[in-house]
Backbone as XML, in Angstrom:
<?xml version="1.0"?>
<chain id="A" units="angstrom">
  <residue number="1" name="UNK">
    <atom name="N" x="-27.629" y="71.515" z="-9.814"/>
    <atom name="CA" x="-26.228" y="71.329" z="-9.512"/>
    <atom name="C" x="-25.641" y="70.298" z="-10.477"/>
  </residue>
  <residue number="2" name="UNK">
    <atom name="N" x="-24.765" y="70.417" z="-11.107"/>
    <atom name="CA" x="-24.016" y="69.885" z="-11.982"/>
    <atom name="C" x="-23.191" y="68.586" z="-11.622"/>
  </residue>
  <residue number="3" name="UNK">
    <atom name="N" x="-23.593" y="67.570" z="-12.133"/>
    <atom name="CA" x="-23.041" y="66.361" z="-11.457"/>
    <atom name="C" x="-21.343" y="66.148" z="-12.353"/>
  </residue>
  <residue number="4" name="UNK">
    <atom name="N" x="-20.638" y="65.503" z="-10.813"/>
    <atom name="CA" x="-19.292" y="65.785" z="-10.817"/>
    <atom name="C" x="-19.147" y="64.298" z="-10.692"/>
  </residue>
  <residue number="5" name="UNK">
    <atom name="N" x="-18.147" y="63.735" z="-12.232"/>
    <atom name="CA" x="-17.778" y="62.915" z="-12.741"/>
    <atom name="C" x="-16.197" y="62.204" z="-12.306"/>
  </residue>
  <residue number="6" name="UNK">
    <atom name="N" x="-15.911" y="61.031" z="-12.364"/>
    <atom name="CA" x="-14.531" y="60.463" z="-11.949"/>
    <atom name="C" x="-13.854" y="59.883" z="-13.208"/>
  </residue>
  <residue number="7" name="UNK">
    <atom name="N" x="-12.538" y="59.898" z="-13.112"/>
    <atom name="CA" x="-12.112" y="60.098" z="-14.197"/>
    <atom name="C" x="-12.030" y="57.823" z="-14.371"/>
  </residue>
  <residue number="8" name="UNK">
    <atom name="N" x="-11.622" y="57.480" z="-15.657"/>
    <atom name="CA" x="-12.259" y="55.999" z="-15.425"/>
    <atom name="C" x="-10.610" y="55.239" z="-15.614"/>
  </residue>
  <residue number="9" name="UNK">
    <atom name="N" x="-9.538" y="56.050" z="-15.584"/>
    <atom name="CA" x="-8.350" y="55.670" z="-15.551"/>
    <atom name="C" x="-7.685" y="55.730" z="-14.359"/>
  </residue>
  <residue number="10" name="UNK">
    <atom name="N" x="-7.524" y="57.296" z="-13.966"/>
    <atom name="CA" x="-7.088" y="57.713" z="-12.436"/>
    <atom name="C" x="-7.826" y="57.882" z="-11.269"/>
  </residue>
  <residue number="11" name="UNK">
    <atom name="N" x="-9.014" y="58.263" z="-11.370"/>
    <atom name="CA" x="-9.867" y="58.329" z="-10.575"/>
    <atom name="C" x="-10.030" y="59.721" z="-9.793"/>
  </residue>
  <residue number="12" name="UNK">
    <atom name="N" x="-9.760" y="60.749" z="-11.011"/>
    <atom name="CA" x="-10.035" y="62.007" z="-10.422"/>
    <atom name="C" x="-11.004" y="62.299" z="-10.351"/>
  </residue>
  <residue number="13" name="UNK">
    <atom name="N" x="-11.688" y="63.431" z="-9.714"/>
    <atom name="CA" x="-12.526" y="64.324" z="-9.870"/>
    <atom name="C" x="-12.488" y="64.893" z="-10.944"/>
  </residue>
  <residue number="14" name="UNK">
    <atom name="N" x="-13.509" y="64.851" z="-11.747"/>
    <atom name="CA" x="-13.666" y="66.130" z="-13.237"/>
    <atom name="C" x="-14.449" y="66.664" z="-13.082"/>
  </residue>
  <residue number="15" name="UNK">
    <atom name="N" x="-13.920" y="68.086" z="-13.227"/>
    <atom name="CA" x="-14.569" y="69.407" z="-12.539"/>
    <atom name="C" x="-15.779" y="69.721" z="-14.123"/>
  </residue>
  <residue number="16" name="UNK">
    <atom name="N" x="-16.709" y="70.341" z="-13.991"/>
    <atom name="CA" x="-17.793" y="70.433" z="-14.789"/>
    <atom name="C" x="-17.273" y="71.382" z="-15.834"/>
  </residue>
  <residue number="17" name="UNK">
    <atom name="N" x="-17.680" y="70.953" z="-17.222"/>
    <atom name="CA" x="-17.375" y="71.643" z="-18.341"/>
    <atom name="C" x="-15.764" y="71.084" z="-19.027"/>
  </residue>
  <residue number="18" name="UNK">
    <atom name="N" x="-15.276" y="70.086" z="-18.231"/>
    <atom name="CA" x="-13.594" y="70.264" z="-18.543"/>
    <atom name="C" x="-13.881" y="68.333" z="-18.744"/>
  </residue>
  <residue number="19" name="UNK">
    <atom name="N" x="-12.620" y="67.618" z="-19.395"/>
    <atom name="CA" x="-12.822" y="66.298" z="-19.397"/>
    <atom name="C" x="-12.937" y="66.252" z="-21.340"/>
  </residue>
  <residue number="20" name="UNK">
    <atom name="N" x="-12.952" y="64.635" z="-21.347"/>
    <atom name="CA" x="-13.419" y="64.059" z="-22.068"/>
    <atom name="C" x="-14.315" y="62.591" z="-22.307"/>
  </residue>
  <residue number="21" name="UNK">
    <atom name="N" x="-15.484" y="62.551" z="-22.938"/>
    <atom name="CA" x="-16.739" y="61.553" z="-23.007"/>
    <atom name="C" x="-16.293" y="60.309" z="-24.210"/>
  </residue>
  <residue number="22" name="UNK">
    <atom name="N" x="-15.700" y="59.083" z="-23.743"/>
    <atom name="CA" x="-15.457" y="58.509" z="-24.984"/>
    <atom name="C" x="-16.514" y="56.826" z="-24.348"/>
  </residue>
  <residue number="23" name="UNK">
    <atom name="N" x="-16.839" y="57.079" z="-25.643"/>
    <atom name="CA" x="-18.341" y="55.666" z="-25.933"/>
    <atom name="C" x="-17.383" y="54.600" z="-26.376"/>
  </residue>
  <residue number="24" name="UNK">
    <atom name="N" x="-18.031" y="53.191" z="-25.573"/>
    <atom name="CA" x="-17.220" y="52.074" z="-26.448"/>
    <atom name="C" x="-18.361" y="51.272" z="-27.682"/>
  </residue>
  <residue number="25" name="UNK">
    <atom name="N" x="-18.040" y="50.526" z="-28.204"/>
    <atom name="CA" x="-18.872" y="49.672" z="-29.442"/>
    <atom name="C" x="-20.386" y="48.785" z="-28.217"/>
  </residue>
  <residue number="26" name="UNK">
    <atom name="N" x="-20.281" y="48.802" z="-27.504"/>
    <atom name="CA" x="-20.749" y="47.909" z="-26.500"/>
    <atom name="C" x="-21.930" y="49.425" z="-25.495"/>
  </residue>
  <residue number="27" name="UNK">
    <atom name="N" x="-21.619" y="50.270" z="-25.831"/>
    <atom name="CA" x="-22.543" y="51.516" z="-24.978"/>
    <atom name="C" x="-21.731" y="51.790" z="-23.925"/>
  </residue>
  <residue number="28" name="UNK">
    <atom name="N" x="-20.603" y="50.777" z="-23.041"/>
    <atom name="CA" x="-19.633" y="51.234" z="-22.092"/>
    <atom name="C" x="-19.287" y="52.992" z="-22.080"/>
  </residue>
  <residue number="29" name="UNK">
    <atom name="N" x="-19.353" y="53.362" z="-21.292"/>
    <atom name="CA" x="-19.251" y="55.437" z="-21.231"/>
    <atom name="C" x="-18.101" y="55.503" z="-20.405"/>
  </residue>
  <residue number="30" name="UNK">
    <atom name="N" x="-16.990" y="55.989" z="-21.083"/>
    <atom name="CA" x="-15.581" y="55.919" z="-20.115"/>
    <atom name="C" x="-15.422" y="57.590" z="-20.139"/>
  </residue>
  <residue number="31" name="UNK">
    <atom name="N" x="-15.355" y="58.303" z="-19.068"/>
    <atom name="CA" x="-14.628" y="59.887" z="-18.642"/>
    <atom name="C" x="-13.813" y="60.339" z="-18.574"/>
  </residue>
  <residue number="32" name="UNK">
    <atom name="N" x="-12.645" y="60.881" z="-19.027"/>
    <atom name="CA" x="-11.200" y="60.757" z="-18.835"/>
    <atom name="C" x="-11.163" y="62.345" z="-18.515"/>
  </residue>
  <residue number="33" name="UNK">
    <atom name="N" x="-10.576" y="62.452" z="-17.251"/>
    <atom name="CA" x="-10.024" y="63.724" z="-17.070"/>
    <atom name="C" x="-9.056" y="64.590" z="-18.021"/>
  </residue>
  <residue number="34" name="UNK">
    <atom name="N" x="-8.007" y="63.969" z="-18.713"/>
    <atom name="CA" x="-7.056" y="64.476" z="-19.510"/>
    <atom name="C" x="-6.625" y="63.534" z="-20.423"/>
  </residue>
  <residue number="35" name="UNK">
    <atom name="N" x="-5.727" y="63.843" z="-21.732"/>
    <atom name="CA" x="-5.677" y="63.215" z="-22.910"/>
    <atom name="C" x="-4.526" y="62.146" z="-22.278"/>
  </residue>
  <residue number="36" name="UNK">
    <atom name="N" x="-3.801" y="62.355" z="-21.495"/>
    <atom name="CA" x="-2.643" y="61.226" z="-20.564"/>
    <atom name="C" x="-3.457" y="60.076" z="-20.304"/>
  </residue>
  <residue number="37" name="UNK">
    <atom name="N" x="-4.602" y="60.556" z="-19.419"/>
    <atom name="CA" x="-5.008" y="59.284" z="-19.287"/>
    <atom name="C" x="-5.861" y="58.359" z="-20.202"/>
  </residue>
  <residue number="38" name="UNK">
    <atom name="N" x="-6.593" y="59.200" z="-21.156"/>
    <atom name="CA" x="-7.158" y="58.546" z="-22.151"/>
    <atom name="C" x="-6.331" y="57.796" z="-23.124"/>
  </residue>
  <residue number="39" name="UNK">
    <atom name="N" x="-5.382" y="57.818" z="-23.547"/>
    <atom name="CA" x="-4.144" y="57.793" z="-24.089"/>
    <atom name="C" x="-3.661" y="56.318" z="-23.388"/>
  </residue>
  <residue number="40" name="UNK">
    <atom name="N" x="-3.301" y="56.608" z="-22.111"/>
    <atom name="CA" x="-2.426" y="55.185" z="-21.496"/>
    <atom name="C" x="-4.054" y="54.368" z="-21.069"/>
  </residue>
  <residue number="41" name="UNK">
    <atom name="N" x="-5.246" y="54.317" z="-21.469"/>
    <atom name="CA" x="-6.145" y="53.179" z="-20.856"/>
    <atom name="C" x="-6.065" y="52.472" z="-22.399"/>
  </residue>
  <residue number="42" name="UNK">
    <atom name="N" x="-6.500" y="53.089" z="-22.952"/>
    <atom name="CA" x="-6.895" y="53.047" z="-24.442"/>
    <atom name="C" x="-5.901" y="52.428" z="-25.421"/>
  </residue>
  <residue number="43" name="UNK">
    <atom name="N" x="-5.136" y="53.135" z="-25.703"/>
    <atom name="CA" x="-4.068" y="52.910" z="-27.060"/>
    <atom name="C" x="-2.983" y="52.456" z="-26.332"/>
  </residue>
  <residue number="44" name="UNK">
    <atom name="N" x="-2.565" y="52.458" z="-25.084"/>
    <atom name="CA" x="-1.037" y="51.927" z="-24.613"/>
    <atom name="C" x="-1.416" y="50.787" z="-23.359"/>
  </residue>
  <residue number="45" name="UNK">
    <atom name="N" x="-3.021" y="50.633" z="-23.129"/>
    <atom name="CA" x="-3.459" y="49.395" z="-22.155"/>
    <atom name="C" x="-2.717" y="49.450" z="-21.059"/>
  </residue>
  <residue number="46" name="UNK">
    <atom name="N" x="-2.430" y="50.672" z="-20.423"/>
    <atom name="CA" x="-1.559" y="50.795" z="-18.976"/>
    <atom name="C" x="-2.734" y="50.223" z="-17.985"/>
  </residue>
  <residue number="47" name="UNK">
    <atom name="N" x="-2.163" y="49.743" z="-16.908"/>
    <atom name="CA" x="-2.928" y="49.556" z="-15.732"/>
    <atom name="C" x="-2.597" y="50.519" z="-14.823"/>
  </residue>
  <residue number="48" name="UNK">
    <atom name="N" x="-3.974" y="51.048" z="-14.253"/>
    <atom name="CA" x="-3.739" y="52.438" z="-13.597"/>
    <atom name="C" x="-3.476" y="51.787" z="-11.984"/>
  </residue>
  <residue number="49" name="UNK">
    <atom name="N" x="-3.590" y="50.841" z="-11.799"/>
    <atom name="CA" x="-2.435" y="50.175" z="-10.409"/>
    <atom name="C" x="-1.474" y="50.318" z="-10.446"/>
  </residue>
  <residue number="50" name="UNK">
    <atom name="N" x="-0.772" y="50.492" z="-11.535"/>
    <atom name="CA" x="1.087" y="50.165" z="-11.455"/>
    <atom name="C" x="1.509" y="51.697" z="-11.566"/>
  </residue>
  <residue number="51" name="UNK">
    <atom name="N" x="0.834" y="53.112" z="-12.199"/>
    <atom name="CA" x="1.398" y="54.402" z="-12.005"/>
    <atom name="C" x="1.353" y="54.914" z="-11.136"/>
  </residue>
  <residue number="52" name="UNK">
    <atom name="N" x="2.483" y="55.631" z="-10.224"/>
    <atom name="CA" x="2.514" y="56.445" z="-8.956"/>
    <atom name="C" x="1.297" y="57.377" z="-9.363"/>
  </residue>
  <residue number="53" name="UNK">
    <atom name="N" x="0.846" y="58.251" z="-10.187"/>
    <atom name="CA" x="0.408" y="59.181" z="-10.168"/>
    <atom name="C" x="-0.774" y="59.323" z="-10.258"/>
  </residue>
  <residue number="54" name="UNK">
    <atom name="N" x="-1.890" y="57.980" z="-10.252"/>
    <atom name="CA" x="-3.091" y="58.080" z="-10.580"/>
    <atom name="C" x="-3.677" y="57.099" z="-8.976"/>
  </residue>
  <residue number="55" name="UNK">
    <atom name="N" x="-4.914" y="57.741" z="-8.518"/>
    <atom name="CA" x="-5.321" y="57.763" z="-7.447"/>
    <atom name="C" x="-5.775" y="56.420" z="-7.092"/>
  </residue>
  <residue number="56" name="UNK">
    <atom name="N" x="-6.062" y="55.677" z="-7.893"/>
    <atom name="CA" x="-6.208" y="53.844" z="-7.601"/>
    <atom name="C" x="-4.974" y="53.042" z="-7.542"/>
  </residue>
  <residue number="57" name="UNK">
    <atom name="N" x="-3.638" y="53.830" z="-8.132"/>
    <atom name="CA" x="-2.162" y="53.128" z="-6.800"/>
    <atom name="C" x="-2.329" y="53.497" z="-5.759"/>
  </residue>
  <residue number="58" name="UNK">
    <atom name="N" x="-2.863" y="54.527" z="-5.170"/>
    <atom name="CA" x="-2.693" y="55.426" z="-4.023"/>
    <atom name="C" x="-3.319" y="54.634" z="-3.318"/>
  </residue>
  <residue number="59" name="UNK">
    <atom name="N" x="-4.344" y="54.218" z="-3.275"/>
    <atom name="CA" x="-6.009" y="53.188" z="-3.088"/>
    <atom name="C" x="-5.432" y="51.725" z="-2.715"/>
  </residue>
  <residue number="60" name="UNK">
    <atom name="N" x="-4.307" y="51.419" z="-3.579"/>
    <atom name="CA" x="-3.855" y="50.031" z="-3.762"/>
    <atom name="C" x="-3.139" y="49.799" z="-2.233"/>
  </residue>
  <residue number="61" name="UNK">
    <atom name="N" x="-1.772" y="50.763" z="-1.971"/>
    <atom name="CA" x="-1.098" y="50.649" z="-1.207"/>
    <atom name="C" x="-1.489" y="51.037" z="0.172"/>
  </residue>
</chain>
């Protein structure tokens, strides 16, 4: 059975075969469900507390 991954921005579910695997300089292994969220952790340093749409505001409130 295919182990089912969370995304390391929003905190989705990533369904098997779909996603993206990005390595940091340090061995850190970050999962990103979609290029949005890889995008706002990464290159625009969003905090995924402050967007309505990602499941750790949801978590927050």
């Amino acid at each position: 059975m295919p182990r089912v991954y969370r995304c390391a921005f929003c905190g989705r579910e990533i369904p098997p075969g779909t996603g993206m695997t990005y390595v940091k300089k340090d061995g850190t292994i970050l999962r990103f469900c979609s290029r949005k969220c890889r995008v706002s952790m990464l290159e625009m340093k969003r905090d995924p507390r402050k967007l309505k749409w990602t499941l750790k505001y949801k978590k927050q409130a």
